[in-house]
N, C-alpha and C positions, 0 to 999 in steps of 0.2 A: 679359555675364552679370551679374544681379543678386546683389549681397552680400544675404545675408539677416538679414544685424545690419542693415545700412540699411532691411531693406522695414520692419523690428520697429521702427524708431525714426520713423519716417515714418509708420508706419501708424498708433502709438499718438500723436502728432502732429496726425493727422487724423480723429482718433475724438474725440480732447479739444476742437478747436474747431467752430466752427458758424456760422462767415459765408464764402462765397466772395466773390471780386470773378472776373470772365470777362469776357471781350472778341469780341463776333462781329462777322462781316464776311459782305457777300454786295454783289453788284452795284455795288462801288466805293461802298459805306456804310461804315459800320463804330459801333461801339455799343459804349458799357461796361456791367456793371449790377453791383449786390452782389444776393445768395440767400441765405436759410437752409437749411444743406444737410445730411441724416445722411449718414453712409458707411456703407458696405456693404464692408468690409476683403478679404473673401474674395472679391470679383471686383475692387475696385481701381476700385468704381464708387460717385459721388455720387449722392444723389438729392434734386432741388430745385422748389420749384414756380414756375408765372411764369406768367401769359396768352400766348398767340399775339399778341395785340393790340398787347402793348409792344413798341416798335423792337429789343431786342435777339431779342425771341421769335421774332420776324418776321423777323430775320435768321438766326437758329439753325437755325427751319425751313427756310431756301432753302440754308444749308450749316451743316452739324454740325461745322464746324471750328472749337473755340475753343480760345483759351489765356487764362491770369489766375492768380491768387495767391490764396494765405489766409495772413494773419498777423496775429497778435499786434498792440498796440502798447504795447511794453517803454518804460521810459522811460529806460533807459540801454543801450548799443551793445553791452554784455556779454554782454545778453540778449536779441539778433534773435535770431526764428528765425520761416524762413517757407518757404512752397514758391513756386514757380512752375511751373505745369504747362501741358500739351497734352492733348488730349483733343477727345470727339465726344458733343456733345448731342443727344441725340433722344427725345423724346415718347413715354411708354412707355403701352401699352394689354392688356387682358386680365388675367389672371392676373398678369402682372409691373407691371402699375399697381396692381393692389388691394393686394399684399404691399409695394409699394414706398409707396403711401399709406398703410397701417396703419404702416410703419416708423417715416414722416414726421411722422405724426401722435402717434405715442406721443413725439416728442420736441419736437411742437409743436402741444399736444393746438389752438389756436385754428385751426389751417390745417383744421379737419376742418369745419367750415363754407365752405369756400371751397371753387371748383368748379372752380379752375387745372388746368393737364394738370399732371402729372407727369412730369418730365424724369428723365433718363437722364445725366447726365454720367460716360462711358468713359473712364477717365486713361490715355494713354498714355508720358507721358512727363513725370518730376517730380525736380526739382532742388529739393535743400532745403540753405537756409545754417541752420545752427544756432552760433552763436557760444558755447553754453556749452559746446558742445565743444571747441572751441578758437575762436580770431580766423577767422573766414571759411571751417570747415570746413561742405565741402559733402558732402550724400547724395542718391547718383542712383539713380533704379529707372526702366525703361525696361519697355514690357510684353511680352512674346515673341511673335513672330508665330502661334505654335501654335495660342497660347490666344487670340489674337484675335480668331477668329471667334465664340467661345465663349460669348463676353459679352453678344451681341446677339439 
């Protein structure tokens, strides 16, 4: 079960930054990238843009299975704090690509010239150290299977 002092410290965590790094894999490849990402707090979903074209787009598309990080970089070890997450990429279209690009775009008004899809990043599973809370205290939120369907 999720603490909900964690989801509030996590979520306002992942409202305040705006770069991811993700890792996809498909057919014994595998690919890093970083995104400019908004979140979308009330479903626990990123949304980021990228071509198909690029090695990891291209790998995203054949499996929605990533993981990767977002953090900071502190210049002293008092002040990590970062997530590492799981989650499922997918290319969003209709009504949920136009709101999920106007989202995108109000917070990166240059991307509205560009004609990438619009990805979907679904968090499933995120482990945050935050060390202002103490030395190496971690915050887990995990999604429920209820609502899993829900988001897609």
């Amino acid at each position: 079960m999720n603490d909900a002092e964690d989801l509030k410290h996590i979520s306002k965590f992942l409202s305040k930054q705006h770069l991811l790094a993700l890792c996809a894999t498909a057919d014994g490849d595998i690919w890093s990238a970083n995104c400019f990402y908004v979140a979308d707090i009330s479903t626990m979903t990123l949304f980021f843009m990228s071509e198909l074209k690029t090695l990891h787009g291209t790998l995203m598309h054949k499996n929605p299975h990533v993981v990767g990080t977002i953090a900071p970089q502190p210049k002293t070890i008092a002040l990590i704090k970062g997530i590492q997450y799981r989650g499922e990429a997918f290319i969003l279209t209709g009504e949920a690509e136009t709101a999920a690009r106007s989202l995108y775009c109000k917070d990166f008004p240059i991307a509205a010239t560009m004609k990438a899809p619009v990805w979907a990043l679904k968090l499933n599973q995120i482990k945050m150290t935050d060390n202002t809370l103490g030395f190496g205290k971690k915050l887990m939120w995990q999604r429920d299977q209820a609502e899993d369907s829900a988001v897609r």
